[in-house]
DOLUM-592131 format. One record per residue: residue number from 1; residue in three letters; chain; y, x, z of N, C-alpha, C, O, CB in turn. Coordinates in Angstrom, 1 decimal. Glycine has a CB too. Layout:
+-----+------+-----+--------+--------+--------+--------+--------+--------+--------+--------+--------+--------+--------+--------+--------+--------+--------+
: seq : type : mol :     ny :     nx :     nz :    cay :    cax :    caz :     cy :     cx :     cz :     oy :     ox :     oz :    cby :    cbx :    cbz :
+-----+------+-----+--------+--------+--------+--------+--------+--------+--------+--------+--------+--------+--------+--------+--------+--------+--------+
: NUM :  ALA :   A :      Y :      X :      Z :      Y :      X :      Z :      Y :      X :      Z :      Y :      X :      Z :      Y :      X :      Z :
...
+-----+------+-----+--------+--------+--------+--------+--------+--------+--------+--------+--------+--------+--------+--------+--------+--------+--------+
This chain:
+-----+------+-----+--------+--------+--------+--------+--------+--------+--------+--------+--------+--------+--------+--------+--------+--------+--------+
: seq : type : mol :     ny :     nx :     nz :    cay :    cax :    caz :     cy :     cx :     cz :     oy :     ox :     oz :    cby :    cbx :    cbz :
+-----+------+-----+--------+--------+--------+--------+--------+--------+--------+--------+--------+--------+--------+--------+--------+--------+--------+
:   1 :  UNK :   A :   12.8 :   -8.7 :  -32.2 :   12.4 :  -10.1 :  -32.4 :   13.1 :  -11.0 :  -31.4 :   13.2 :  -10.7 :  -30.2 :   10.8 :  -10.2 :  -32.3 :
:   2 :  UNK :   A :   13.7 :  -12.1 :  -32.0 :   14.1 :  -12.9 :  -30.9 :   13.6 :  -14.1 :  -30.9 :   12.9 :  -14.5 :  -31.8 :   15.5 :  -13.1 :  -30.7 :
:   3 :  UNK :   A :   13.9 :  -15.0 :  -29.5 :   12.9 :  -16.2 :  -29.1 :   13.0 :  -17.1 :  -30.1 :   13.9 :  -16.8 :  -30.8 :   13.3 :  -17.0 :  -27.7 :
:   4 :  UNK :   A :   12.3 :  -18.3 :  -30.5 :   12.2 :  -19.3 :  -30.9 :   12.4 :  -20.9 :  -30.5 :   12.8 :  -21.9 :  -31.1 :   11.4 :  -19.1 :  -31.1 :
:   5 :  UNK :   A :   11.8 :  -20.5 :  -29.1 :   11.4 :  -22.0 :  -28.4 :    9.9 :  -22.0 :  -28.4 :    9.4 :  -22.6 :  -27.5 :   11.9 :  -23.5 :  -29.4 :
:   6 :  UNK :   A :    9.1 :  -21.4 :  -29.4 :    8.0 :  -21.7 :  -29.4 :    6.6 :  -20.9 :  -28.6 :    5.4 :  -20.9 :  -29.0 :    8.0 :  -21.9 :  -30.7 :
:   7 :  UNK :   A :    7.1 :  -20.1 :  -27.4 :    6.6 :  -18.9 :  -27.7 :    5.7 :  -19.4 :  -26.1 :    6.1 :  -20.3 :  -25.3 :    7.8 :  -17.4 :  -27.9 :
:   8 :  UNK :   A :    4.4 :  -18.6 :  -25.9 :    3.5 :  -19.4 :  -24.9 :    2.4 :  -19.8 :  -25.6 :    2.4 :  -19.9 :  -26.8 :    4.1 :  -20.6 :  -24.3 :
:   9 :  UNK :   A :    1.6 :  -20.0 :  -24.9 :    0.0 :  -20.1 :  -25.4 :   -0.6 :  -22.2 :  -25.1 :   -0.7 :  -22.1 :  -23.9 :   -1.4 :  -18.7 :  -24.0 :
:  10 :  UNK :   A :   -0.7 :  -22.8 :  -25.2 :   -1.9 :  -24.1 :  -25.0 :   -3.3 :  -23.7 :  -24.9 :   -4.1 :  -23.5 :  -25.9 :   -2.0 :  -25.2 :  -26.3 :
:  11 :  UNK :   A :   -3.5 :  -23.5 :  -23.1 :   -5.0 :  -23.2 :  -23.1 :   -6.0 :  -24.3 :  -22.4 :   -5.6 :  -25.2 :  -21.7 :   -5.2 :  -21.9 :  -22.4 :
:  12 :  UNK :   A :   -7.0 :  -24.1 :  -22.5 :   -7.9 :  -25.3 :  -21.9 :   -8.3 :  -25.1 :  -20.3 :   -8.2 :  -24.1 :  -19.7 :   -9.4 :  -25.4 :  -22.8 :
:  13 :  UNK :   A :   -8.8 :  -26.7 :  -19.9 :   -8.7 :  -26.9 :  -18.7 :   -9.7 :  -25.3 :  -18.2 :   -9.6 :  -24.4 :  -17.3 :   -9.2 :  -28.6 :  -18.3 :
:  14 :  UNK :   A :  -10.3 :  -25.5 :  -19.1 :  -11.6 :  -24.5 :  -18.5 :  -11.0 :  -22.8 :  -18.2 :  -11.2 :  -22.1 :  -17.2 :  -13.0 :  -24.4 :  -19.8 :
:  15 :  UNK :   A :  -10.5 :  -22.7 :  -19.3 :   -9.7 :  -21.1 :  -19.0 :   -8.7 :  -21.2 :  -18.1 :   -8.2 :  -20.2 :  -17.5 :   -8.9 :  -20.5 :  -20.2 :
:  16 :  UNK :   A :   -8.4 :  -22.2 :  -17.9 :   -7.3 :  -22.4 :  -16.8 :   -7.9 :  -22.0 :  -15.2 :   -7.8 :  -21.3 :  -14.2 :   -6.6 :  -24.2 :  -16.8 :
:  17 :  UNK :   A :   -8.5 :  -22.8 :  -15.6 :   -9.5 :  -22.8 :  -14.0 :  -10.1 :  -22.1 :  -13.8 :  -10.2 :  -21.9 :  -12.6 :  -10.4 :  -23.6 :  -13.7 :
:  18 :  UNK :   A :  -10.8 :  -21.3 :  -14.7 :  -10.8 :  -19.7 :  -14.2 :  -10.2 :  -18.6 :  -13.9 :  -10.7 :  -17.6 :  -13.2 :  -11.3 :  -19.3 :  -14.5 :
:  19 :  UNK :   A :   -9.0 :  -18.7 :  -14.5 :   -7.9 :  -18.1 :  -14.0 :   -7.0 :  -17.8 :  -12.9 :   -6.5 :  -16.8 :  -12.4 :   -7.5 :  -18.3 :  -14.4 :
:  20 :  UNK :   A :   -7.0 :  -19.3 :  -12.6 :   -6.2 :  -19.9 :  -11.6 :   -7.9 :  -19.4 :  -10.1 :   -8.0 :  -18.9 :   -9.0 :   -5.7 :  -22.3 :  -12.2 :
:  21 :  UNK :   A :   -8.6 :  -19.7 :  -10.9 :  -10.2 :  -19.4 :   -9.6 :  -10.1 :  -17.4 :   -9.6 :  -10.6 :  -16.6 :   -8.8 :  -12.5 :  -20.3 :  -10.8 :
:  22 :  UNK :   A :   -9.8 :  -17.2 :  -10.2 :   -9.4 :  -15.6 :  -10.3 :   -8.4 :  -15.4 :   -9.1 :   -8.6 :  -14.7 :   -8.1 :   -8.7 :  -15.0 :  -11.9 :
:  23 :  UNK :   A :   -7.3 :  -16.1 :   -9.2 :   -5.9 :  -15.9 :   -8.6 :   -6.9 :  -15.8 :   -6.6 :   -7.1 :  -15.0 :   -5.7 :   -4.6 :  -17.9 :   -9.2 :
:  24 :  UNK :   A :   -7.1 :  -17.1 :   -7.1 :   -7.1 :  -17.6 :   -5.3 :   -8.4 :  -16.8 :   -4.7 :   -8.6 :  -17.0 :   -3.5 :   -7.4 :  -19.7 :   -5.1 :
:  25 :  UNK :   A :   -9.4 :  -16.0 :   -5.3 :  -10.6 :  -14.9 :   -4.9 :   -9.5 :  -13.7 :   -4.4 :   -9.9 :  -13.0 :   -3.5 :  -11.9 :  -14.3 :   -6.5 :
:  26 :  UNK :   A :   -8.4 :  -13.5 :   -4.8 :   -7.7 :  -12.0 :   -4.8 :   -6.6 :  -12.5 :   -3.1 :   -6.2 :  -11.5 :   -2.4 :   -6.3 :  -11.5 :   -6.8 :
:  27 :  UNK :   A :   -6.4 :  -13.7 :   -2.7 :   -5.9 :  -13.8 :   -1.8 :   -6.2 :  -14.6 :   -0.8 :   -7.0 :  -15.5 :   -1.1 :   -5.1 :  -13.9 :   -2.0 :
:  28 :  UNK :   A :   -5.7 :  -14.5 :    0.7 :   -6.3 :  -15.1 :    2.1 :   -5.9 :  -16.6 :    2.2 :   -5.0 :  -17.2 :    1.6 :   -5.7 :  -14.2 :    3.4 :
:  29 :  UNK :   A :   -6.5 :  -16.9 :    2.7 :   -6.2 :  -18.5 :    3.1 :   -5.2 :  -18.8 :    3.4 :   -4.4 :  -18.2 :    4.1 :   -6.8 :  -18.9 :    4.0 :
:  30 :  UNK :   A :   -4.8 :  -20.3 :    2.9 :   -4.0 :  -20.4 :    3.0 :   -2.3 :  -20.0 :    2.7 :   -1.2 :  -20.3 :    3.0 :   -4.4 :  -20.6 :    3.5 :
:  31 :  UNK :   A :   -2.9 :  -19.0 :    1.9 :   -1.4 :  -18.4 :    1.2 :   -1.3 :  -19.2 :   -0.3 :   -2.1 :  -19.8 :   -1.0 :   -1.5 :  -16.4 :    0.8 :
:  32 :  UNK :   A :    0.0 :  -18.9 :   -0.5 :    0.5 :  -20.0 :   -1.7 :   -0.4 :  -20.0 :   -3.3 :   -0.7 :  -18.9 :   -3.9 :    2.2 :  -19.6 :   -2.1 :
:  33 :  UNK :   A :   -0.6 :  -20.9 :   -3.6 :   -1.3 :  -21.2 :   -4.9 :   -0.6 :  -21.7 :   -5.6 :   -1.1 :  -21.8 :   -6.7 :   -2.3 :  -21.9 :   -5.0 :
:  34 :  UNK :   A :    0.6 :  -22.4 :   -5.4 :    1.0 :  -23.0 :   -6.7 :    2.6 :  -23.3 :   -6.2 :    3.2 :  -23.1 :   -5.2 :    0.0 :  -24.4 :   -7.2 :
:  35 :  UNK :   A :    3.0 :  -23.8 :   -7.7 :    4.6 :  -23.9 :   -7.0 :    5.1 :  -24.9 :   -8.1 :    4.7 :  -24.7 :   -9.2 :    5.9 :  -22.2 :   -7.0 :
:  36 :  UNK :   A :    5.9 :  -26.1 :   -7.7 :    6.8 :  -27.6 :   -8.1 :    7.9 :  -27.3 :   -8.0 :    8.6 :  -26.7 :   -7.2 :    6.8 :  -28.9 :   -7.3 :
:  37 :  UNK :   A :    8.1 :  -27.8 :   -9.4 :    9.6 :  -27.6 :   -9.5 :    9.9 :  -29.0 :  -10.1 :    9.1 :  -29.2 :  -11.0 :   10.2 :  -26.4 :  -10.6 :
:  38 :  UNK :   A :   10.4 :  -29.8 :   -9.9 :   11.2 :  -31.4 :  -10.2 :   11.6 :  -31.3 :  -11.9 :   12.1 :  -30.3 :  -12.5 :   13.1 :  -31.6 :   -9.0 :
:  39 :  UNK :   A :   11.4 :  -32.1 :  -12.4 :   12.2 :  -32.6 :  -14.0 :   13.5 :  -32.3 :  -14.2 :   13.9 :  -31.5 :  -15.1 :   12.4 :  -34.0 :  -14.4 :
:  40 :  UNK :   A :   14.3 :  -33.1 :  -12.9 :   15.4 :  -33.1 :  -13.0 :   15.7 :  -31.3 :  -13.1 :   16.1 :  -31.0 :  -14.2 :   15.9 :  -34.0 :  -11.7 :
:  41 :  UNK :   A :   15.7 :  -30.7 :  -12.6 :   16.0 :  -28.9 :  -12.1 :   15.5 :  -28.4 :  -13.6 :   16.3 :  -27.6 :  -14.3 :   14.7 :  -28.0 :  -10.4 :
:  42 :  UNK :   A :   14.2 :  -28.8 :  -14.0 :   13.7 :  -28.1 :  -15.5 :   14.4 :  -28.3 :  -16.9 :   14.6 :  -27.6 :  -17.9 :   12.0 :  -28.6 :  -15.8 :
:  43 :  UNK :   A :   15.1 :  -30.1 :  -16.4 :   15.9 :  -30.3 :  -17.9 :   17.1 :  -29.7 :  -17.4 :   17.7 :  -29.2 :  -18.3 :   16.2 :  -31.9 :  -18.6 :
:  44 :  UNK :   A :   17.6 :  -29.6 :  -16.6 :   19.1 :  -29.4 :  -16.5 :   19.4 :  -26.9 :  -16.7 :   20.4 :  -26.2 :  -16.9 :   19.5 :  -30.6 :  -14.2 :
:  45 :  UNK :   A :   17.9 :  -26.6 :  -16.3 :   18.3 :  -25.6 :  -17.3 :   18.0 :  -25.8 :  -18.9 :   18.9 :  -25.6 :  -19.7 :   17.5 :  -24.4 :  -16.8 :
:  46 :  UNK :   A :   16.9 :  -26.2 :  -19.3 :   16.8 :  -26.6 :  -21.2 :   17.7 :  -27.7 :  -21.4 :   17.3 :  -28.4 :  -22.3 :   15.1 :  -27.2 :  -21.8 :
:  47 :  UNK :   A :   18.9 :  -28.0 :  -20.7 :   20.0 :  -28.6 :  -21.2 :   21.1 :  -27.7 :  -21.6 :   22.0 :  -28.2 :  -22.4 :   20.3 :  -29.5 :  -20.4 :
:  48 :  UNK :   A :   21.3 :  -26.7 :  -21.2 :   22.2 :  -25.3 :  -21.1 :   22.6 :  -25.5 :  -23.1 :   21.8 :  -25.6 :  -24.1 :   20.9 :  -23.5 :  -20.3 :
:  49 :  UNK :   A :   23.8 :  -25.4 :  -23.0 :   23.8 :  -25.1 :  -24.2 :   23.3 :  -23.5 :  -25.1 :   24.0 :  -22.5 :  -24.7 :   25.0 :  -25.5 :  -24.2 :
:  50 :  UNK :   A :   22.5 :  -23.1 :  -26.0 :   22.0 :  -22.2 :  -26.5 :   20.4 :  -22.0 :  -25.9 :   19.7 :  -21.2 :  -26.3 :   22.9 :  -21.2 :  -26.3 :
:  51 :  UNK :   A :   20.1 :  -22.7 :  -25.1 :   18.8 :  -21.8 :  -24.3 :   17.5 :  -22.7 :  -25.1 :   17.4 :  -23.9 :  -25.3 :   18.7 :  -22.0 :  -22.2 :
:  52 :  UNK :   A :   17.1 :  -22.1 :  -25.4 :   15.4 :  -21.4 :  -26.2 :   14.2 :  -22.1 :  -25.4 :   13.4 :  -22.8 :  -26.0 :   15.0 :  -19.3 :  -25.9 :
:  53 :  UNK :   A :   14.2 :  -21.9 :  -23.9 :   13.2 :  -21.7 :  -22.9 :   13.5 :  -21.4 :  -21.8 :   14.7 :  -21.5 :  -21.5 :   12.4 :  -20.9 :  -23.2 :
:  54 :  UNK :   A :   12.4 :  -21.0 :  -20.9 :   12.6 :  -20.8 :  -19.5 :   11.9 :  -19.5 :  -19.0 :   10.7 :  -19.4 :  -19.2 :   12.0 :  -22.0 :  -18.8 :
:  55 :  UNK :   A :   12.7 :  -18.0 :  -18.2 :   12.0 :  -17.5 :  -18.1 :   12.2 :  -17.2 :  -16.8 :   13.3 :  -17.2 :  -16.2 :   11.7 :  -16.8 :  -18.9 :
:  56 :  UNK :   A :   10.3 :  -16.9 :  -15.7 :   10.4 :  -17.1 :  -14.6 :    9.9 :  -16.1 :  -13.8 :    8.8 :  -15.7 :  -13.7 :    9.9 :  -18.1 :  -14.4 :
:  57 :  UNK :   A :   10.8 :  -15.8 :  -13.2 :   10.6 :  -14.3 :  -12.0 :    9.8 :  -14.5 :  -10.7 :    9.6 :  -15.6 :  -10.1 :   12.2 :  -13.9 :  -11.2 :
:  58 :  UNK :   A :    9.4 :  -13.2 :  -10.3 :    8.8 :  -13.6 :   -9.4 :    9.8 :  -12.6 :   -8.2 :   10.5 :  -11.6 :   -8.4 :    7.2 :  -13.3 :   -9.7 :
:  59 :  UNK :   A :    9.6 :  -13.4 :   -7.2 :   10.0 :  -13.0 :   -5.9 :    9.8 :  -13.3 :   -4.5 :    9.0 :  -14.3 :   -4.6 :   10.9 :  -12.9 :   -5.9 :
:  60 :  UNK :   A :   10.2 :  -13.2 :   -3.2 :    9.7 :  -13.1 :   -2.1 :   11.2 :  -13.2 :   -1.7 :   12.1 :  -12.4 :   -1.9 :    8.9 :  -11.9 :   -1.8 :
:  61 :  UNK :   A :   11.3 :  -14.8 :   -0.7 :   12.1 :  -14.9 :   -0.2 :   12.6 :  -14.4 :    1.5 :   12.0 :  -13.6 :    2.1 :   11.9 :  -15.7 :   -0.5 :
:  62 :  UNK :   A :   14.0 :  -15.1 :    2.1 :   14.0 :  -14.4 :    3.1 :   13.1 :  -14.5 :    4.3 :   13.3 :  -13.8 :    5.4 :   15.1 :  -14.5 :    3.4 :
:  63 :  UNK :   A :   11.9 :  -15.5 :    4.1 :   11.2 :  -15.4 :    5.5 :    9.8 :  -14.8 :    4.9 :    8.9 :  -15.0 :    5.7 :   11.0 :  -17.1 :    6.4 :
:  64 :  UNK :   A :    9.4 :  -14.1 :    3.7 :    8.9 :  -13.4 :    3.2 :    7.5 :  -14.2 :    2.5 :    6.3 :  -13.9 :    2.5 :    8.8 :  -12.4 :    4.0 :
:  65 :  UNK :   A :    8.1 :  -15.1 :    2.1 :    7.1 :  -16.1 :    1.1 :    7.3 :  -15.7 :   -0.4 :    8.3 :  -15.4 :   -1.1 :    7.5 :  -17.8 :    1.3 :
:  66 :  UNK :   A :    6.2 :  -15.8 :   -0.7 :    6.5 :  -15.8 :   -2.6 :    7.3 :  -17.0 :   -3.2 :    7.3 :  -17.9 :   -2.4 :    4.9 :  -15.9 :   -3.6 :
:  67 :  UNK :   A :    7.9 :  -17.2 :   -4.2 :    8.7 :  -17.7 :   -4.6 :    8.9 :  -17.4 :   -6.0 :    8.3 :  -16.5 :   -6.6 :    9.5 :  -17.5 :   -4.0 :
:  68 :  UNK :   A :    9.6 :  -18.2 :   -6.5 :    9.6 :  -18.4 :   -8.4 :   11.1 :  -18.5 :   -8.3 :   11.6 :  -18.8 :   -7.2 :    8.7 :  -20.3 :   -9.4 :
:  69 :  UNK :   A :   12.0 :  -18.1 :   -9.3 :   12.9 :  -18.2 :  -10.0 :   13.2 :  -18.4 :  -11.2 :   12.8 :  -17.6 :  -12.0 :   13.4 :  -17.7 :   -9.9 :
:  70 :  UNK :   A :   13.7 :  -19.5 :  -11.5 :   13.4 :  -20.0 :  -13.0 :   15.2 :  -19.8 :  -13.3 :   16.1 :  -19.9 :  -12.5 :   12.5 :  -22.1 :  -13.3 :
:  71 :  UNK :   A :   15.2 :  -19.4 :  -14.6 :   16.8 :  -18.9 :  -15.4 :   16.1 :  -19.8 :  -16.8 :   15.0 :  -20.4 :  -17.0 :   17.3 :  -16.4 :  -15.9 :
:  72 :  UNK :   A :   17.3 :  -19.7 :  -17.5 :   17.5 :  -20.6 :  -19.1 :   17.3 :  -18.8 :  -19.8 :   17.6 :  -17.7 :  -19.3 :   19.7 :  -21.8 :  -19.6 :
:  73 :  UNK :   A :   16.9 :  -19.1 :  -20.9 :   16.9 :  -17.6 :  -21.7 :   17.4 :  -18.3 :  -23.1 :   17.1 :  -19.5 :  -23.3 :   15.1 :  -16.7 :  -21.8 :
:  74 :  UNK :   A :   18.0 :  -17.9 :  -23.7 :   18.6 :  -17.9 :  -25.2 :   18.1 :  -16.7 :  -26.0 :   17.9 :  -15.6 :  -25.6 :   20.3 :  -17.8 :  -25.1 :
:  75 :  UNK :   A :   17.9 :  -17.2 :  -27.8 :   17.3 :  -16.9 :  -28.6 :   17.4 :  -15.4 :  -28.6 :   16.3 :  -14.8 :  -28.9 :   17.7 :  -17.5 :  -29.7 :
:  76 :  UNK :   A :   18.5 :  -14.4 :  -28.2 :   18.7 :  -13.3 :  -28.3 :   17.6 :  -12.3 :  -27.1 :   17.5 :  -11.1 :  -27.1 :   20.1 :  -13.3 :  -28.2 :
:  77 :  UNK :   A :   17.0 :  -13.5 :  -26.3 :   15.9 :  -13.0 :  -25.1 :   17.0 :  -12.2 :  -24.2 :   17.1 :  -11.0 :  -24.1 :   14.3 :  -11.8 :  -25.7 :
:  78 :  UNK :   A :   17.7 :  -13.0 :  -23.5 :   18.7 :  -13.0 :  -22.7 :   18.5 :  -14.1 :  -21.8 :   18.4 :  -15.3 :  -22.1 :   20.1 :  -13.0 :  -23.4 :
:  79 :  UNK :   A :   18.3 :  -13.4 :  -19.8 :   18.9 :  -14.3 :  -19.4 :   20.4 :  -15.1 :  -19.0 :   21.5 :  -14.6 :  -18.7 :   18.4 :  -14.0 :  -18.9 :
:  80 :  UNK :   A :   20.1 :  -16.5 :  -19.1 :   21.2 :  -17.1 :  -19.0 :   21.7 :  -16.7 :  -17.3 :   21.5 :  -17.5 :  -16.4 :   21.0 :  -18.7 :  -19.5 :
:  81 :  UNK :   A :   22.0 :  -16.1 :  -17.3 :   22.3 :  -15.9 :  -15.4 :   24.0 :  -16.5 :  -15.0 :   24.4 :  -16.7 :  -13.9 :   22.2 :  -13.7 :  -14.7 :
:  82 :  UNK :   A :   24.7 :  -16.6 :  -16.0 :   26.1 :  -17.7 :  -15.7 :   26.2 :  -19.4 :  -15.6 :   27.1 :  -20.1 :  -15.3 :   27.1 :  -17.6 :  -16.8 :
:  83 :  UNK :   A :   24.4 :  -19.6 :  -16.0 :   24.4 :  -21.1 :  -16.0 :   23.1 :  -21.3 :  -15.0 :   23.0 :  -20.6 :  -14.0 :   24.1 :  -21.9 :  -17.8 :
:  84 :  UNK :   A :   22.4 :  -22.2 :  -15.2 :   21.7 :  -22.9 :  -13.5 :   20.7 :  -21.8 :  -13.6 :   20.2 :  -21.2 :  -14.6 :   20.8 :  -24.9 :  -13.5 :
:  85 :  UNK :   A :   20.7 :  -21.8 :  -12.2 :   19.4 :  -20.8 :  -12.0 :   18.8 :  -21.9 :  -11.1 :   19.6 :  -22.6 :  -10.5 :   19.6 :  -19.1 :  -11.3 :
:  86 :  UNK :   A :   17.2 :  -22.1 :  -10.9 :   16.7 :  -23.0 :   -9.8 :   15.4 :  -21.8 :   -8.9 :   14.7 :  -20.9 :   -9.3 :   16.0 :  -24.7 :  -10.7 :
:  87 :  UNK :   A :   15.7 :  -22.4 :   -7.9 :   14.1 :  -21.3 :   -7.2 :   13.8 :  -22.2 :   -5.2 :   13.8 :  -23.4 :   -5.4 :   15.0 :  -18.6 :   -6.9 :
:  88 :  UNK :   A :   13.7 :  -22.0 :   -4.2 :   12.9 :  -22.4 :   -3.6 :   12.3 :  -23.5 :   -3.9 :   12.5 :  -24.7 :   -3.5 :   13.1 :  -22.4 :   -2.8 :
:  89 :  UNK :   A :   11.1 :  -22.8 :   -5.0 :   10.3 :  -24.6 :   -5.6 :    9.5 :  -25.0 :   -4.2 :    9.5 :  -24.2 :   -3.2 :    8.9 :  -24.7 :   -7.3 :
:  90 :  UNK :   A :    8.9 :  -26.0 :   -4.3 :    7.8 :  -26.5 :   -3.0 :    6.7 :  -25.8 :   -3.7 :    6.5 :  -25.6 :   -4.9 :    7.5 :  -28.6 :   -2.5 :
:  91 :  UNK :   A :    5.9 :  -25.5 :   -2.5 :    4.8 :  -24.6 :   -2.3 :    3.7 :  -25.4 :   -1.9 :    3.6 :  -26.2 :   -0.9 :    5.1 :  -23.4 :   -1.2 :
:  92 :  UNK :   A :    2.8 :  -25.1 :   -2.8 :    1.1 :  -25.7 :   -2.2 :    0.3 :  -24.6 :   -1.7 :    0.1 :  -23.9 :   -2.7 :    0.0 :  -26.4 :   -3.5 :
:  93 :  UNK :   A :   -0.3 :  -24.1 :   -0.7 :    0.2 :  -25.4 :    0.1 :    1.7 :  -25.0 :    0.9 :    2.1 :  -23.9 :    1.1 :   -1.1 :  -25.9 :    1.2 :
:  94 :  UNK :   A :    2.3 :  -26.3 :    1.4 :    1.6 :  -27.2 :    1.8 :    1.3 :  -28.2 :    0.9 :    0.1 :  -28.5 :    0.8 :    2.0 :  -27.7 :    2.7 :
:  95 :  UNK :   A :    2.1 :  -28.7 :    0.1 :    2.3 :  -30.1 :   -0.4 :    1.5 :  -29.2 :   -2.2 :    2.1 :  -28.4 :   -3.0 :    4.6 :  -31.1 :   -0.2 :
:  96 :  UNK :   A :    0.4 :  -29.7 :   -2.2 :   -0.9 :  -29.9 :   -3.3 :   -1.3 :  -30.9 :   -3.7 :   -1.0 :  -31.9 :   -3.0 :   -2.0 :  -29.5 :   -3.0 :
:  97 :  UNK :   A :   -2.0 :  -31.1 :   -4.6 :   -2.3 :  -32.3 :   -5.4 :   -3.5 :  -32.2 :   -4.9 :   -3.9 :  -31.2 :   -4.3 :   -2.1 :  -32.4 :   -7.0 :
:  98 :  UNK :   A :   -4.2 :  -33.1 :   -5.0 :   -5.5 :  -33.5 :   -5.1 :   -6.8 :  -32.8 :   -5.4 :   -6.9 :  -32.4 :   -6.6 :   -5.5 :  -34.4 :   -5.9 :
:  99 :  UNK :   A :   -7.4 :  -32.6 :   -5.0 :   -8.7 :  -31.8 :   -5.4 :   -9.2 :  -31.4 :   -6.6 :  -10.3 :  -31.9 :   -6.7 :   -9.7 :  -32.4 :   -5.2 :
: 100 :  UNK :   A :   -8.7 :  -30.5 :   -7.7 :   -8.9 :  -30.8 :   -8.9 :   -9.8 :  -29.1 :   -9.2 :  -10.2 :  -28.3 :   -8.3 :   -7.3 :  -31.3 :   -9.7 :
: 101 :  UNK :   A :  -10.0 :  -28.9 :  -10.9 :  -10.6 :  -27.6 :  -10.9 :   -9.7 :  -26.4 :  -10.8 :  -10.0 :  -25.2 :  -10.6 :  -11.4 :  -27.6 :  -12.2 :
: 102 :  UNK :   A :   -8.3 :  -27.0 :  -11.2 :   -7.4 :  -26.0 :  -11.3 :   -7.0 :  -25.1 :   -9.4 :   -6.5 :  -24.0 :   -9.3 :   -6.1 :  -26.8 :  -12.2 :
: 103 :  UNK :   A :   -7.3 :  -26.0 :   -8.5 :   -6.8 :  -25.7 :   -7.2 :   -7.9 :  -25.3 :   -5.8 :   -7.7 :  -25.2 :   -4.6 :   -5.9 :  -26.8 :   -6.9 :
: 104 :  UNK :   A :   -9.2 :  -25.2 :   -6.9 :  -10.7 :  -25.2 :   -5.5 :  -11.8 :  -25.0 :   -6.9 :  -13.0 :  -24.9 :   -6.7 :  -11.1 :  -27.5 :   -4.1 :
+-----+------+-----+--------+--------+--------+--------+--------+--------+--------+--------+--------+--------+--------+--------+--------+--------+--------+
């Protein structure tokens, strides 16, 4: 089977939030909960010519923080790894939004 574009779920605030409230019970304080990545960085991979979507790796950088790597993927479910790759996104914390259900 290959990608669409359309592939991924729309779920509600509520499943989110317990999910995301799952996440943050399994780890210590103050370790990372979430991760920003800018517009600019997200269109300029789904500008790639051929690419489908975005798919996003997980990893641990060199001062041993978690970290995201986002690649372009094309219909054949291939990463694009000759065109933009983006990754030390900003980390909440520090920099978090506001008090919401998704983050407390």
């Amino acid at each position: 089977m290959s990608f669409n574009g359309t592939e991924g779920s729309f779920v509600t605030l509520r499943e989110a939030s317990g999910w995301t409230a799952n996440y943050r019970a399994t780890i210590s304080s103050g370790d990372i909960i979430a991760h920003f990545v800018g517009s600019e960085k997200v269109k300029a991979i789904l500008d790639q010519e051929d690419c489908v979507g975005i798919r996003i790796y997980y990893g641990i950088d060199d001062d041993g923080k978690k970290n995201l790597i986002l690649v372009g993927a094309s219909a054949d479910e291939n990463d694009m790894v000759d065109g933009v790759i983006v990754e030390k996104l900003t980390t909440c914390p520090p920099k978090c939004s506001s008090v919401n259900s998704l983050n407390s």
